[in-house]
C-alpha positions as CSV (number, residue, x, y, z in Angstrom):
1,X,-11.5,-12.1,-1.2
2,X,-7.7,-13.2,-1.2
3,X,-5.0,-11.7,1.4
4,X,-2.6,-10.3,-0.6
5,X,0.8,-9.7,0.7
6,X,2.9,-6.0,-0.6
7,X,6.5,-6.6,1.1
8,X,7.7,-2.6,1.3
9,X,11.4,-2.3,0.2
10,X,11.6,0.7,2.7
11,X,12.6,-2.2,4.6
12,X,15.5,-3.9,1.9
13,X,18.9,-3.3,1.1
14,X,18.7,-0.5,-1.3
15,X,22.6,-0.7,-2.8
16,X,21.2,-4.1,-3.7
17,X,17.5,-3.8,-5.0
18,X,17.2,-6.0,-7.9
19,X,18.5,-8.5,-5.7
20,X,16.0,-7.9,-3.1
21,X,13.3,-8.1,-5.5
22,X,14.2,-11.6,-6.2
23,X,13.8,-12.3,-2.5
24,X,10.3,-11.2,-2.6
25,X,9.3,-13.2,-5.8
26,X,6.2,-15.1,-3.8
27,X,4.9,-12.1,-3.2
28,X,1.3,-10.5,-4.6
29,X,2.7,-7.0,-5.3
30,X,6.1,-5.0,-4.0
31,X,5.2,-1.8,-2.3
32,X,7.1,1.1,-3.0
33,X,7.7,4.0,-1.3
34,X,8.1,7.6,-3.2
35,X,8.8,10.0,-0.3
36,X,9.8,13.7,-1.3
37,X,10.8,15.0,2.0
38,X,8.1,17.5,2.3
39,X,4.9,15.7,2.7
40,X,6.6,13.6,4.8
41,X,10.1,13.9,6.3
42,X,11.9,11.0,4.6
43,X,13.2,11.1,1.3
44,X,13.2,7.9,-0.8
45,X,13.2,7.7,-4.6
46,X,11.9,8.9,-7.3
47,X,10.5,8.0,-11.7
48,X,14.3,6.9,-12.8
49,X,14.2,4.5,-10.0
50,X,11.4,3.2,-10.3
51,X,11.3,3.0,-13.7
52,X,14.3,1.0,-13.5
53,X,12.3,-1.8,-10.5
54,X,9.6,-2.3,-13.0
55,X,12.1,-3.1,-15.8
56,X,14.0,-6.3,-13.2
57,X,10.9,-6.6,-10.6
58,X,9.4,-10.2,-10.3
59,X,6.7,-9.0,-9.5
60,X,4.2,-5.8,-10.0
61,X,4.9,-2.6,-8.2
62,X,2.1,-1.2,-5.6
63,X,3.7,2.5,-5.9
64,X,2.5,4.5,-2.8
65,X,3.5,8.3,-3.3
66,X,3.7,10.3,0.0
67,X,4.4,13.2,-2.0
68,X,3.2,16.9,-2.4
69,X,0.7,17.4,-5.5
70,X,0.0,14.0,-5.4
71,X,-2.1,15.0,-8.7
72,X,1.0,16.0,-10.6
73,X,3.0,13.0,-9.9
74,X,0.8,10.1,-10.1
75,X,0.2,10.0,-13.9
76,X,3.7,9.4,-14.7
77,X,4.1,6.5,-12.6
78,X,1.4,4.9,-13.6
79,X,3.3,5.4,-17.2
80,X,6.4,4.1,-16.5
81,X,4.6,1.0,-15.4
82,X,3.3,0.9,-12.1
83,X,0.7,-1.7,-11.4
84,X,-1.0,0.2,-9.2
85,X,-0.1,3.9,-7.9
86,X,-2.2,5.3,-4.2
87,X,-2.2,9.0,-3.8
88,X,-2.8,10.5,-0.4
89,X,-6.0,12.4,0.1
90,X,-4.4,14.7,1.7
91,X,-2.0,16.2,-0.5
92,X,-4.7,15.7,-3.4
93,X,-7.0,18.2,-4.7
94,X,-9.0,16.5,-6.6
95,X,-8.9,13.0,-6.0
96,X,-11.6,11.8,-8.3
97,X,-10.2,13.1,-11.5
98,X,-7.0,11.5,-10.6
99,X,-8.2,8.2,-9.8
100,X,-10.1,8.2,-13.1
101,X,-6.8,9.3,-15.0
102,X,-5.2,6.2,-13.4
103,X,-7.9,4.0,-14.1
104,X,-7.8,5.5,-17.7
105,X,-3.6,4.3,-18.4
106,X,-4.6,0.8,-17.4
107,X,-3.4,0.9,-13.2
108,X,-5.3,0.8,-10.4
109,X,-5.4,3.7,-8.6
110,X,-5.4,3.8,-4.4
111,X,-5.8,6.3,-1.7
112,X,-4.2,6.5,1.3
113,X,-5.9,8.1,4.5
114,X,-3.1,9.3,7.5
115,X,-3.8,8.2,11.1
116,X,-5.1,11.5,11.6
117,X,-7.3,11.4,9.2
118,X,-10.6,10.1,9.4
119,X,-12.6,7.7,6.4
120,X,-16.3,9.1,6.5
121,X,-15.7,11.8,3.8
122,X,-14.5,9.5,1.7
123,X,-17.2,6.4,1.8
124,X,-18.8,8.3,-1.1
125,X,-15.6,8.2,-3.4
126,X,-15.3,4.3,-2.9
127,X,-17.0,3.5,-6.0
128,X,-13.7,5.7,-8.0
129,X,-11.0,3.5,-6.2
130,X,-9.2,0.2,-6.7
131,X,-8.0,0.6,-2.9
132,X,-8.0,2.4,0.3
133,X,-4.5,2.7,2.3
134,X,-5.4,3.0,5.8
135,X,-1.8,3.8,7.5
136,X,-1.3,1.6,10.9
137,X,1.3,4.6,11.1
138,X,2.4,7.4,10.8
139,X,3.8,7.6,7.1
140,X,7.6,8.4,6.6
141,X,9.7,5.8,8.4
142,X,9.6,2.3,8.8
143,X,9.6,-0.2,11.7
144,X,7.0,1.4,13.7
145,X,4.4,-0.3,15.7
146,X,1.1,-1.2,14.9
147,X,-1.9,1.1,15.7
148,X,-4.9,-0.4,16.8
149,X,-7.1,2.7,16.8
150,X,-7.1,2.2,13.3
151,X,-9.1,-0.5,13.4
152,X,-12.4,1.3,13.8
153,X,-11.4,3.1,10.4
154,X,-11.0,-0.5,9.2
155,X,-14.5,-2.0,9.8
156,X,-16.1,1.2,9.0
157,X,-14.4,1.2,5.4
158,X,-15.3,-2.7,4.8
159,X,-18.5,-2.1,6.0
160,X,-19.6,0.6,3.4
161,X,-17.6,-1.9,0.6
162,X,-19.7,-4.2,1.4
163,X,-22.8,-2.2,1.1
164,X,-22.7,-0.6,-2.0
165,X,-21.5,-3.9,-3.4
166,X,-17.8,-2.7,-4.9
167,X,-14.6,-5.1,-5.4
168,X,-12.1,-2.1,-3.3
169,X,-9.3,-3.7,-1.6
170,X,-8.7,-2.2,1.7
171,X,-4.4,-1.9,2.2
172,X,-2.4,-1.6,6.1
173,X,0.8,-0.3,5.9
174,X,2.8,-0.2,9.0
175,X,3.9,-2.2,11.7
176,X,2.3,-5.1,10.4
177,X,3.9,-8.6,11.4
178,X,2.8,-12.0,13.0
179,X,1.3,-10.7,15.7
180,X,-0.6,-7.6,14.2
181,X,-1.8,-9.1,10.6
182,X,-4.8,-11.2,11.9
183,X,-6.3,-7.9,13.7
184,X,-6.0,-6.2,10.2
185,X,-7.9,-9.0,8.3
186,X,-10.2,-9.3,11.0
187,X,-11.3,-5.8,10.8
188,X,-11.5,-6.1,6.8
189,X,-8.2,-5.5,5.6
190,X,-6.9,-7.6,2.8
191,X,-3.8,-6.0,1.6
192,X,-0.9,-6.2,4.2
193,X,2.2,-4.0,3.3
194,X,5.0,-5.7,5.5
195,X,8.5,-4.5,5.3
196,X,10.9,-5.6,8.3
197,X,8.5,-8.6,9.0
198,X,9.6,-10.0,5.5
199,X,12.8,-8.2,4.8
200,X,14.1,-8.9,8.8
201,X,13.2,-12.5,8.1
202,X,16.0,-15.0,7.1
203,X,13.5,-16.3,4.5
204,X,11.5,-13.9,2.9
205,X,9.7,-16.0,1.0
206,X,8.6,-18.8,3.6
207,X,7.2,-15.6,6.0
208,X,5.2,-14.4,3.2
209,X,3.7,-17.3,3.4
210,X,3.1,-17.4,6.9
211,X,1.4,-13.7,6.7
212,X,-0.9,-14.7,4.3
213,X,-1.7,-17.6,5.4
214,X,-2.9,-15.8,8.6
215,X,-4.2,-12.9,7.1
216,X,-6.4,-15.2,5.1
217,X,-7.3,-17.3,8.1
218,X,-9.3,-14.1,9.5
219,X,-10.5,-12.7,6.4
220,X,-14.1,-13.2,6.4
């Protein structure tokens, strides 16, 4: 199992993206973020745009929708090209069918679990999934710390990976950095989303490096 590094342009200049994409060139995947303003309180962007990041991106798009009727939305932007498009559980009902409808357009389909919400009911629905978003935060706004309660979720996710034998990737997003990314691999994560770690960083490409090369160092 590889760490894989998902820089989040939440974090880049966005009256410059394409160029900001080619900063992030090193990287596994670029995570973006589709926020609609009602399941969370931001408000990001939307199909046109990223329809238009796939068309310049270097690399794939991790498209994380933290959107109302999560099964509406995700089909079309696995579509328009997407890589891989995570729904929230919460604002999903009926996760399975669309996981398998992502799974059926070629992408590999995600789901994200809020702080607040905890992993047990879903253990059973691993099997369905590409990836499992824990969120070290609360979703909506960057640059917030790290939360370590989160880490229970973590292990607990891994661990029932790991028993009924499935190739999931298990995705942080939020507050991760130099100091917080070994405590995510440790506990089983292998998908870091970082965005003012690598975006704040003079080089992007040189601390992608760094973060994976730490993640990987505690993966295990």
């Amino acid at each position: 199992m590889d760490a894989l590094i998902h820089p989040s342009i939440l974090s880049a200049d966005f009256a410059n993206l394409a160029a900001e994409l080619e900063r992030v060139a090193d990287a596994d995947m670029v995570h973006v973020d589709v926020m609609d303003a009602h399941f969370v309180p931001n408000l990001t962007l939307g199909l046109p745009v990223v329809e238009r990041l796939v068309a310049v991106s270097p690399r794939p798009l991790d498209v994380h929708l933290m959107v109302t009727d999560a099964d509406r939305w995700a089909p079309p932007y696995a579509e328009l090209g997407a890589a891989s498009v995570t729904i929230h559980a919460e604002a999903s009902q009926a996760p399975i069918r669309t996981a398998r409808e992502l799974r059926r357009l070629g992408v590999r389909a995600g789901l994200a679990l809020r702080p607040a919400t905890p992993v047990e009911p879903f253990l059973p629905l691993l099997a369905e999934i590409d990836m499992l978003l824990v969120m070290t935060v609360e979703p909506g706004f960057g640059g917030q710390s790290f939360l370590d309660s989160m880490l229970p979720k973590i292990r607990t996710a891994r661990q029932a990976i790991r028993e009924q034998d499935l190739d999931v990737w298990i995705q942080v997003d939020g507050g991760v950095s130099e100091e917080t990314v070994a405590r995510a691999a440790e506990a089983g994560a292998n998908v870091m989303v970082a965005g003012s770690a690598v975006y704040g960083a003079s080089d992007a490409g040189a601390e992608i490096a760094r973060l994976r090369k730490l993640a990987g160092a505690h993966l295990h």
